[in-house]
Each structure stands twice: as C-alpha cells, then as structure tokens.
N, C-alpha and C positions, 0 to 999 in steps of 0.2 A: 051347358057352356054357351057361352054367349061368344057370336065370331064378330068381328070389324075388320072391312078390308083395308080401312085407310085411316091412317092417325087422327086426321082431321074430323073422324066420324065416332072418335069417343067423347060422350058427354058427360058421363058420372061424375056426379059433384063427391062423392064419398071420400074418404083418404083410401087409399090402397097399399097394397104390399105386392110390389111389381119387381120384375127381373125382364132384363134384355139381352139378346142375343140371335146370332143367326136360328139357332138350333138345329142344325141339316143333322137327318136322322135321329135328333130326339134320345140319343143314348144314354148311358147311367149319369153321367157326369150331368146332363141337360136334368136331368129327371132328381138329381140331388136338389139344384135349383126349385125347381115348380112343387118340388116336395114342401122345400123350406117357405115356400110362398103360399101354398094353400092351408098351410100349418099355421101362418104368423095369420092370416084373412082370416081361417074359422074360428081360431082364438078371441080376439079382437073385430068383427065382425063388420070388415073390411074389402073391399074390393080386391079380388086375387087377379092380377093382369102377369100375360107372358104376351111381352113386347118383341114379336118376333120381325128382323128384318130381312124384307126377302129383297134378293141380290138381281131377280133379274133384271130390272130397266139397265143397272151399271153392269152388267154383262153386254146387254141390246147395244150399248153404247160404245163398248169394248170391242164388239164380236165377239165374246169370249162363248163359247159352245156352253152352256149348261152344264154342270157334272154333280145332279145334287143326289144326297141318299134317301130325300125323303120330296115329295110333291108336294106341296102346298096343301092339297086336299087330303092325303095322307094325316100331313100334321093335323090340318083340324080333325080328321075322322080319331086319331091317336090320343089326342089332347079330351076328347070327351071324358066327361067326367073326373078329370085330373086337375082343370085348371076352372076358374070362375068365368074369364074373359080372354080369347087369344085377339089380340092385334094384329095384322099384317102389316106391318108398315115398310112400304116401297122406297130401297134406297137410291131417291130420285136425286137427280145434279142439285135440286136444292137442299134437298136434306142434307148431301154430301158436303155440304159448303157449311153448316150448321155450328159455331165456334163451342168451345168446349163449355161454359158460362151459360152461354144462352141454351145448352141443351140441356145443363142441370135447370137453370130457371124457367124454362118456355115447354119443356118438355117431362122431366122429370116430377116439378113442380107444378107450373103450369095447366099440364096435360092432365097429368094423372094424379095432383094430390096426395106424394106420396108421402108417408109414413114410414117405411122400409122401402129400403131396395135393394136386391138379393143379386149379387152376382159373384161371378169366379173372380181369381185372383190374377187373372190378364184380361178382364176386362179393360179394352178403351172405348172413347165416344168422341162426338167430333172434330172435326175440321182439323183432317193430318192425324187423326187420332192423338190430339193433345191432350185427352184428359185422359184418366187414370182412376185405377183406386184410391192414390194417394192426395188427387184433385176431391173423388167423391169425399173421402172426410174429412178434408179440409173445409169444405162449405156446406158441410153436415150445419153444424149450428145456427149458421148464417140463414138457412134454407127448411131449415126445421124438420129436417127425415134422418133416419138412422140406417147409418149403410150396413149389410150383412155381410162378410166377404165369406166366401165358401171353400174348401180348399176340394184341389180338386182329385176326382175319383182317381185311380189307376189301378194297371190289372200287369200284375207282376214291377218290372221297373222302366214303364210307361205309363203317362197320362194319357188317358183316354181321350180322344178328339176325333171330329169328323176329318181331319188329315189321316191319322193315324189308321183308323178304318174303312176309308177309298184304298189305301196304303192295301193293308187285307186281304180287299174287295178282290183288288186289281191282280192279286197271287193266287186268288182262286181257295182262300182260306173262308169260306163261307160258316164253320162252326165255331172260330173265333166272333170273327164279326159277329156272330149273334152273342156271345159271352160279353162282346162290349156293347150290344147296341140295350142287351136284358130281353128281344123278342126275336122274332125269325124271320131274318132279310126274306123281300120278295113283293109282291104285288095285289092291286087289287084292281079288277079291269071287265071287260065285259065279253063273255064269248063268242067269236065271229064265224062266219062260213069260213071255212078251205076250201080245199080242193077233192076233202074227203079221202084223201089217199090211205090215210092213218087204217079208218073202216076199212077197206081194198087189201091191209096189210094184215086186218085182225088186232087192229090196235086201234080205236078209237079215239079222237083226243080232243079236248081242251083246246082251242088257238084264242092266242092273247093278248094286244099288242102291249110289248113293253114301251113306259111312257118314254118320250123320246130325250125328255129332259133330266132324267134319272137314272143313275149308274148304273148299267149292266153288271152282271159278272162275266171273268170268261165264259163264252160259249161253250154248251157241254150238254150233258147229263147229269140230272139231280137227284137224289132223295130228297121228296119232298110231301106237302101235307094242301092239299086241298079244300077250301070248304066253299061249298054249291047246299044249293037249300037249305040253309043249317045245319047241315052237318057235314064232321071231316072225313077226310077219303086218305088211305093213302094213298101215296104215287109214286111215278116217274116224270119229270118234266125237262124237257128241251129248251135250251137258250139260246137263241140263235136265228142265222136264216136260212135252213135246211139247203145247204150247198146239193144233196144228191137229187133232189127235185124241183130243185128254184132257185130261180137266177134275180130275185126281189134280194133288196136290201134291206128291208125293214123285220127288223128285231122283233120276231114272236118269241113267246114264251109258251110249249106244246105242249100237253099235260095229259099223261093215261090213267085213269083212277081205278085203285084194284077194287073192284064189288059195286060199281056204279051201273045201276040201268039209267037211263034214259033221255032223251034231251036235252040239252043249254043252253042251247041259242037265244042269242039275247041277256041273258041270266049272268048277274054280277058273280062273280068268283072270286075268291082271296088263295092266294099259292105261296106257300113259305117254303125256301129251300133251307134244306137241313143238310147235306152233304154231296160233294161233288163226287160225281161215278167216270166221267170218262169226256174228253176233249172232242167237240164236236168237229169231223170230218165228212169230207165226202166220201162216198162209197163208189164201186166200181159198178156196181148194178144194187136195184130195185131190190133182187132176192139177197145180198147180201147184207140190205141194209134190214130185211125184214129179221133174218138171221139174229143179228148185232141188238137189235132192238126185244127180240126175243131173250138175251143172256141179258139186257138191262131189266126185264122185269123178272126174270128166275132172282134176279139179284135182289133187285128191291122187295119182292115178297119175303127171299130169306131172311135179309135186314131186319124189316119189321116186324115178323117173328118171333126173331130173338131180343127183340127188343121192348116187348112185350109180355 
C-alpha cells in the first residue's frame, strides 16, 4: 500500500475508485466501503484511494482534546494490504472553507480522476457540509464518475458508527466493540522500564504507554492477548495509572504474559483486550494488591482454558 500524508502530494494520473471519510477506528461499516473500492480498482485496474481525513489541525484549533479510536499510524499499519493508496488529508481552515462544486471538481475530479466514488449514505463534503449524496449524482454526468452509495452495516437495530462505539468503549463493553469494530480493541506501542515492581510482586509486566490521543477504556483489568516476537501470549493487562504505587497520570497499559520467558525492553508489542475483569482501584497495601493481582491471573488462566 502506498501512504500520502497530504492531498497535495498525490499525482497519479490513472482514474480511481475512491471513498472518503474520517474512518476513526476502521470498523465493519468503513471496511464495507474500502471492500467495494478494492473490488471496483482490481476489476478495472484502477487506482484504489481511501481518502481519509484526519481531524486534528480543526481540533488544535478548537482545543478540542483528541478522542479517536484509531491513530493515524494504526490506520496505515491496518489498512496494509486492504487498500492500494491511503491519503491523509488534513482538515486544514482551508480545506474546511472548500465549497461543495469545487470539491466534486478540484478534488474528486481534479485530484483523483475518479471513475467511482464509493461512500455511505450520510455522506457530506464541503463548506457547511452542503453537499450530499443527492449533490454527488446530480453531477455525476456532468463530471463523468459514477457514485456508489453503500447502505450502511448495523449490528441488531443500530448503525454501526465511531459514535456509536466510543458509546461502548466508554461502558466498558469492550466484546462488543470488537463485534463492531470485526478486530480486537487495544494497542500497539513499545515496552519501557518501570519501576520493576511487577517482578518484586512475582508478576512481571509489559509497561506501555497508551497513545495519548486515542480512547482509553475504563481503567481496570483485562483479558487479553499479547504478541511480542511473533508470537501470542496470553494475559492479563492493566489500564490505567496504578493509583496503589503511583501518583503519575499517564495512562500505561501493564500486561503479564502466561508462559513468556524473557526480555522486552525496547520491543514493539501489539495487546488486544478481549474482556473486562475488574475496575481498577487503589489498594490499602502493596500485599493486598499482590493478593488481588494473584485471583486476576487464577482467573485468566481459567478463562483461557476453557476457552480452548
């Protein structure tokens, strides 16, 4: 897959079959989209572009705190092998100013020579969000691309949307969330020193930092799933910022792997949480939280077990 961080930095003359949208988190409903787009590109052997626009600058501008489900780096890592070409494109004050005409012409056209252009059925585009699906086929003929409208996924009697699954996130429903997102919330980051306490307790761990611009879940305990060198682990991982031994506010993510010898530091690691075990507290002492931490792995071993 081919990445471009900025609009202005795509030049393929080909025609394309392209879709736009935020796609925070990348979920089923996103994934119908870039389905229908790599499907219409390898048919007709055409440029497959997912036009993704990323929100932070109109946040920076906002103040508005970050709260996305997926990292920018994420999407590209996710997007391998799914799409031909992902776009970044930053929705800068001018972009935002962009009238709905000039962005089917200057952009749609323009840009990406499209052929198709694949979106949902609430898609708008700019300035005030004046355009519409009903703008896209209106100047379908005019502009010579064929619009696809997608209807969209849902899972019982909701649409699937990154509202919907911050929604979720935010109740601590982390086995839905993954029913909507089709993979297994959670992170991919690099292992740092502690304080080593974990080892002192007989529990070894994983420290992670969670990105800072990316949705936590509640803080707790997880069942979860590990992979360090190739291969997966199970676990138990910590979300949080270990109120009984630290007064730091930054969100680690602490992970003990059943059957791992050796090492991390340094070493990339991907952590998927699979289901919530217990509301992270502070404890009255050190031995009680060793205790507490001791029944979260009797647990987690059982789990996996039977699950198996």
């Amino acid at each position: 897959m081919q990445y471009i961080n900025r609009l202005s930095d795509y030049v393929d003359s080909r025609e394309s079959a392209v879709t736009f949208g935020k796609f925070d988190g990348l979920h089923k409903g996103h994934q119908k989209l870039i389905e229908k787009v790599r499907e219409l590109s390898a048919g007709e052997e055409l440029a497959g572009i997912v036009c993704a626009f990323d929100m932070r600058p109109l946040w920076e501008r906002t103040g508005k705190i970050p709260q996305m489900l997926m990292t920018p780096e994420e999407k590209q890592r996710y997007l391998g092998g799914k799409a031909g070409t992902l776009v970044n494109c930053p929705f800068s004050e001018a972009f935002r100013q962009i009238e709905a005409e000039a962005f089917i012409r200057d952009i749609i056209c323009g840009t990406f020579h499209a052929r198709y252009v694949v979106v949902g059925t609430d898609f708008q585009f700019g300035h005030h969000k004046r355009g519409d699906i009903g703008m896209l086929r209106q100047y379908a003929g005019e502009y010579g691309y064929e619009p696809i409208v997608i209807e969209k996924e849902r899972y019982g009697d909701r649409i699937i949307s990154s509202t919907y699954i911050k929604e979720l996130l935010s109740q601590g429903d982390i086995r839905t969330v993954s029913a909507l997102l089709g993979y297994h919330y959670g992170i991919t980051g690099t292992v740092e020193h502690g304080r080593k306490l974990g080892r002192t307790l007989g529990f070894p761990t994983f420290n992670v930092e969670w990105p800072r611009e990316k949705l936590a879940p509640p803080w707790g305990v997880y069942l979860s799933d590990i992979l360090v060198d190739g291969q997966w682990f199970h676990g138990i991982s910590n979300v949080g910022v270990k109120p009984t031994v630290s007064r730091k506010e930054r969100v680690l993510i602490e992970s003990f792997l059943f059957g791992y010898q050796g090492e991390a530091y340094g070493k990339e690691v991907t952590v998927r949480l699979l289901r919530f075990r217990r509301a992270e507290r502070a404890f009255a002492s050190v031995e009680e939280l060793r205790a507490c931490i001791g029944r979260d792995v009797e647990y987690g071993k059982h789990f996996f077990a039977n699950e198996e």
